[in-house]
C-alpha positions in Angstrom: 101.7 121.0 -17.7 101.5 117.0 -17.7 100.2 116.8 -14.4 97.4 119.1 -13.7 96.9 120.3 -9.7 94.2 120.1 -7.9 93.6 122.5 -5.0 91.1 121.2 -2.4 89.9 123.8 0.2 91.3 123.5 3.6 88.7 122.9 6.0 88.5 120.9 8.6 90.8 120.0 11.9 91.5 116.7 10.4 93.7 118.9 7.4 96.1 120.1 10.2 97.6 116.8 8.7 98.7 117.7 5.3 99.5 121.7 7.1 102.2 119.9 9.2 103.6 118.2 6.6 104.5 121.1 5.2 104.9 123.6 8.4 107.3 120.7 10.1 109.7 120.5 7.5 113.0 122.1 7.9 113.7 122.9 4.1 110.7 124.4 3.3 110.2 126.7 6.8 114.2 127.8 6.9 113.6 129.1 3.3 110.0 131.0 3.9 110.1 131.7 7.5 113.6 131.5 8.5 112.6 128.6 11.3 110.6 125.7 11.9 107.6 126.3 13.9 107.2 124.7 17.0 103.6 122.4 17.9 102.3 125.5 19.3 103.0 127.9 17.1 101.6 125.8 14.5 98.6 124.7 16.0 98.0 128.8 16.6 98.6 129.5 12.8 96.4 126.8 11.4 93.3 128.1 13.9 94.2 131.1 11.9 94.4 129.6 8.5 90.9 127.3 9.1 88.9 130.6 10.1 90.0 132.6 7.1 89.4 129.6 4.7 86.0 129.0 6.0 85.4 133.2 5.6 85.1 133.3 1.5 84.5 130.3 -0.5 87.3 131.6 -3.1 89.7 132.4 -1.1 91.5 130.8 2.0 94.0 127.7 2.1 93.8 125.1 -0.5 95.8 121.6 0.2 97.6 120.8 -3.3 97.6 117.5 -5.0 98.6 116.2 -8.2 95.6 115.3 -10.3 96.7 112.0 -11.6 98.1 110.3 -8.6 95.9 112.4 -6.0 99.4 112.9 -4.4 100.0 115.7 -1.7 102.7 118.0 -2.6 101.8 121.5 -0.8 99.5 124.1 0.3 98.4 127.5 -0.9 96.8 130.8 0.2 94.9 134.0 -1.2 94.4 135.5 1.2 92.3 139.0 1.1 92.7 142.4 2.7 89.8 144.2 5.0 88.7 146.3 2.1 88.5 143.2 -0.5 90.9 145.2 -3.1 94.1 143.2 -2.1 95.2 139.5 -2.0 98.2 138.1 -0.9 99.3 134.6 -2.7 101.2 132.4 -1.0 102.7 128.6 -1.9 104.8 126.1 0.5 106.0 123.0 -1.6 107.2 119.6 -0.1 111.3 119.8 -1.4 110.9 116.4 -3.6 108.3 118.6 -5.6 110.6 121.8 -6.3 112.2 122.9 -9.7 109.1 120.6 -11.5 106.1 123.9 -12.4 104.0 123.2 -9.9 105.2 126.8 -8.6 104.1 128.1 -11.3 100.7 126.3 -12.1 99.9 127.5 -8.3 100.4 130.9 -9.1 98.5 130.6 -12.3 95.8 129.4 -10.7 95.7 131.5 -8.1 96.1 134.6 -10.3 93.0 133.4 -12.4 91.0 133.0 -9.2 92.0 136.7 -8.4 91.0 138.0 -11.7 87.4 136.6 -11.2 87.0 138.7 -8.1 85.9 141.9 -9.6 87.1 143.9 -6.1 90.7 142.5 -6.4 92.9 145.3 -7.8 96.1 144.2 -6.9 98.1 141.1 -5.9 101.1 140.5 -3.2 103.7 138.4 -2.0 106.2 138.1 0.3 109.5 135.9 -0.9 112.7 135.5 1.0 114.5 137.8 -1.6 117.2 135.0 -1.8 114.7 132.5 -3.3 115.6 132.5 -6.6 113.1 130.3 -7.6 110.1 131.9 -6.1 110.7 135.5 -8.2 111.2 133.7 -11.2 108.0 132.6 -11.0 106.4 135.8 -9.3 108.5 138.1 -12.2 106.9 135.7 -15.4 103.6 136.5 -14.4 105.1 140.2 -14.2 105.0 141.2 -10.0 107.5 144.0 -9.6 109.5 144.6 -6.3 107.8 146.8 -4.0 109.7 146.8 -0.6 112.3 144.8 0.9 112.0 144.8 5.3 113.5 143.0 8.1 111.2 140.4 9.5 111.0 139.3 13.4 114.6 137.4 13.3 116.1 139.9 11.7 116.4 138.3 8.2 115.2 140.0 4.9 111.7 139.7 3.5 110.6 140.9 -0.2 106.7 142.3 -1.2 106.4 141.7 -5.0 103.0 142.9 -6.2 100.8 142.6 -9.7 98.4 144.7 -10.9 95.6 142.0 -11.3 92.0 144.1 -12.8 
């Protein structure tokens, strides 16, 4: 890929600024969450995102940028199970930045942070199973379809999962 991405770990309060970019905008929330989250309901999530970034140095929420321009364009998760043998991936990307890889670099990148983590059998995540674009990506790296279930507005949610070590 021309423009390599650079994923900085989320840490702070002062990031809730590049989180809302993304958790604010209509396109990207209706298509993963089915809604845009009210201040509140954000606020609540990122308290939730900034203690489980701060938990593993590996894992967590990364901000995304592109490495040339040092320009934001998304955020990502691994996020890891209780018994350490199960991540689940997640990637929100600002519209202007769809349909150009970075979908797929995330993933990559992700994936090859999963494979480092000797504990890490197995890899997850959790697609609207209309997004087209999200299980083209998830099926080249070879996730399979393991359930399809109704999430709290009563829209369908897909688990794809990867066999990672």
């Amino acid at each position: 890929m021309d423009n390599e991405l650079i994923l900085k770990k989320v840490f702070s309060e002062d990031d809730f600024k590049y989180f809302s970019q993304v958790f604010f905008n209509e396109d990207v929330m209706v298509m993963n969450y089915g809604r845009v989250f009210t201040l509140e309901e954000a606020k609540k999530c990122y308290k939730g995102i900034l203690k489980n970034s701060l938990k593993y140095n590996e894992l967590g929420s990364f901000k995304v940028f592109i490495n040339n321009t040092e320009e934001f364009i998304g955020i990502c998760s691994l996020n890891i199970n209780e018994s350490l043998d199960e991540v689940e991936l997640e990637y929100l990307l600002l519209p202007q930045y769809w349909r150009n890889g970075y979908g797929t670099e995330i993933v990559r990148v992700l994936l090859n942070r999963c494979k480092k983590m000797t504990s890490v059998k197995k890899a997850s995540a959790i697609i609207d199973p209309k997004n087209i674009a999200s299980r083209k990506i998830l099926d080249k790296y070879g996730f399979k379809s393991e359930s399809i279930f109704r999430i709290d507005d009563g829209s369908l949610a897909e688990t794809l999962t990867l066999i990672v070590n």
